[in-house]
C-alpha positions, 0 to 999 in steps of 0.5 A: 470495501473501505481502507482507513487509518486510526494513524491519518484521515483521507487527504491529510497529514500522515504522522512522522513516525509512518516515514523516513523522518520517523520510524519508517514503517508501515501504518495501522491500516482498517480494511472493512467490508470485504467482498463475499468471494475475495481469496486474497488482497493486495495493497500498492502504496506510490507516490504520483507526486515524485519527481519523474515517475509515480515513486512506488513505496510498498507493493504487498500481495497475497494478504490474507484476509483480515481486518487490520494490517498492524503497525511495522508488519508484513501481512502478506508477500511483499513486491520490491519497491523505489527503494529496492527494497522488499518493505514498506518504506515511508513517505520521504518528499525531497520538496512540497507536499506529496500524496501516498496513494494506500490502493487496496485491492479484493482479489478472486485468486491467489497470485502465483507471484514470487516476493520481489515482483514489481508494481507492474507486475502485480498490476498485470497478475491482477488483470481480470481478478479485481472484485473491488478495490478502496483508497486511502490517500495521506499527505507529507511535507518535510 
């Protein structure tokens, strides 16, 4: 399984308009050659470089399965992020540059998660039920 962007390649910049400083929504993101008995997917977006903790910017589950998750959509049940909030928020570094982990995940099951789950909690739901999973990795500095 392969995840890329039209809007940043692997290990560089992601555009200003994908975060606080721009329009803050989520990018086109290119999912390819999805597993024959995937039911579903799943999509954490964090930050490891934050200060003090790994900053979770997006946590999307239940994604049905397709080929393009569009600009500014919710292509599936969204968890709450860092931002307490249930959408994407965009890459907003306080210093330095930071990576944005997009991690996609091909899932055996439908996860009997409610909106509002955490990262942890789909983590822990996903146990056993990867059969696959691709990254895209995009840098910011403000």
């Amino acid at each position: 399984m392969k995840i890329s962007s039209p809007d940043f390649e692997h290990m560089r910049y992601i555009p200003r308009k994908i975060t606080c400083d721009g329009k803050d929504v989520n990018p086109i993101l290119v999912i390819e050659e999805i597993p024959h008995n995937t039911k579903t997917l799943a999509l954490i977006v964090d930050d490891p470089d934050a200060p003090g903790k790994t900053w979770v910017h997006w946590v999307v589950y239940n994604i049905p399965l397709q080929n393009i998750i569009e600009e500014d959509s919710v292509p599936g049940t969204e968890g709450i992020n860092d931002f307490q909030r249930t959408r994407f928020g965009g890459p907003c570094p306080p210093s330095g540059t930071h990576r944005y982990f997009f991690k996609l995940y091909a899932l055996d099951r439908v996860l009997s998660l409610q909106q509002g789950a955490s990262k942890e909690m789909l983590e822990q739901a996903m146990k056993g039920h990867i059969l696959e999973q691709a990254e895209i990795i995009g840098l910011y500095k403000r």
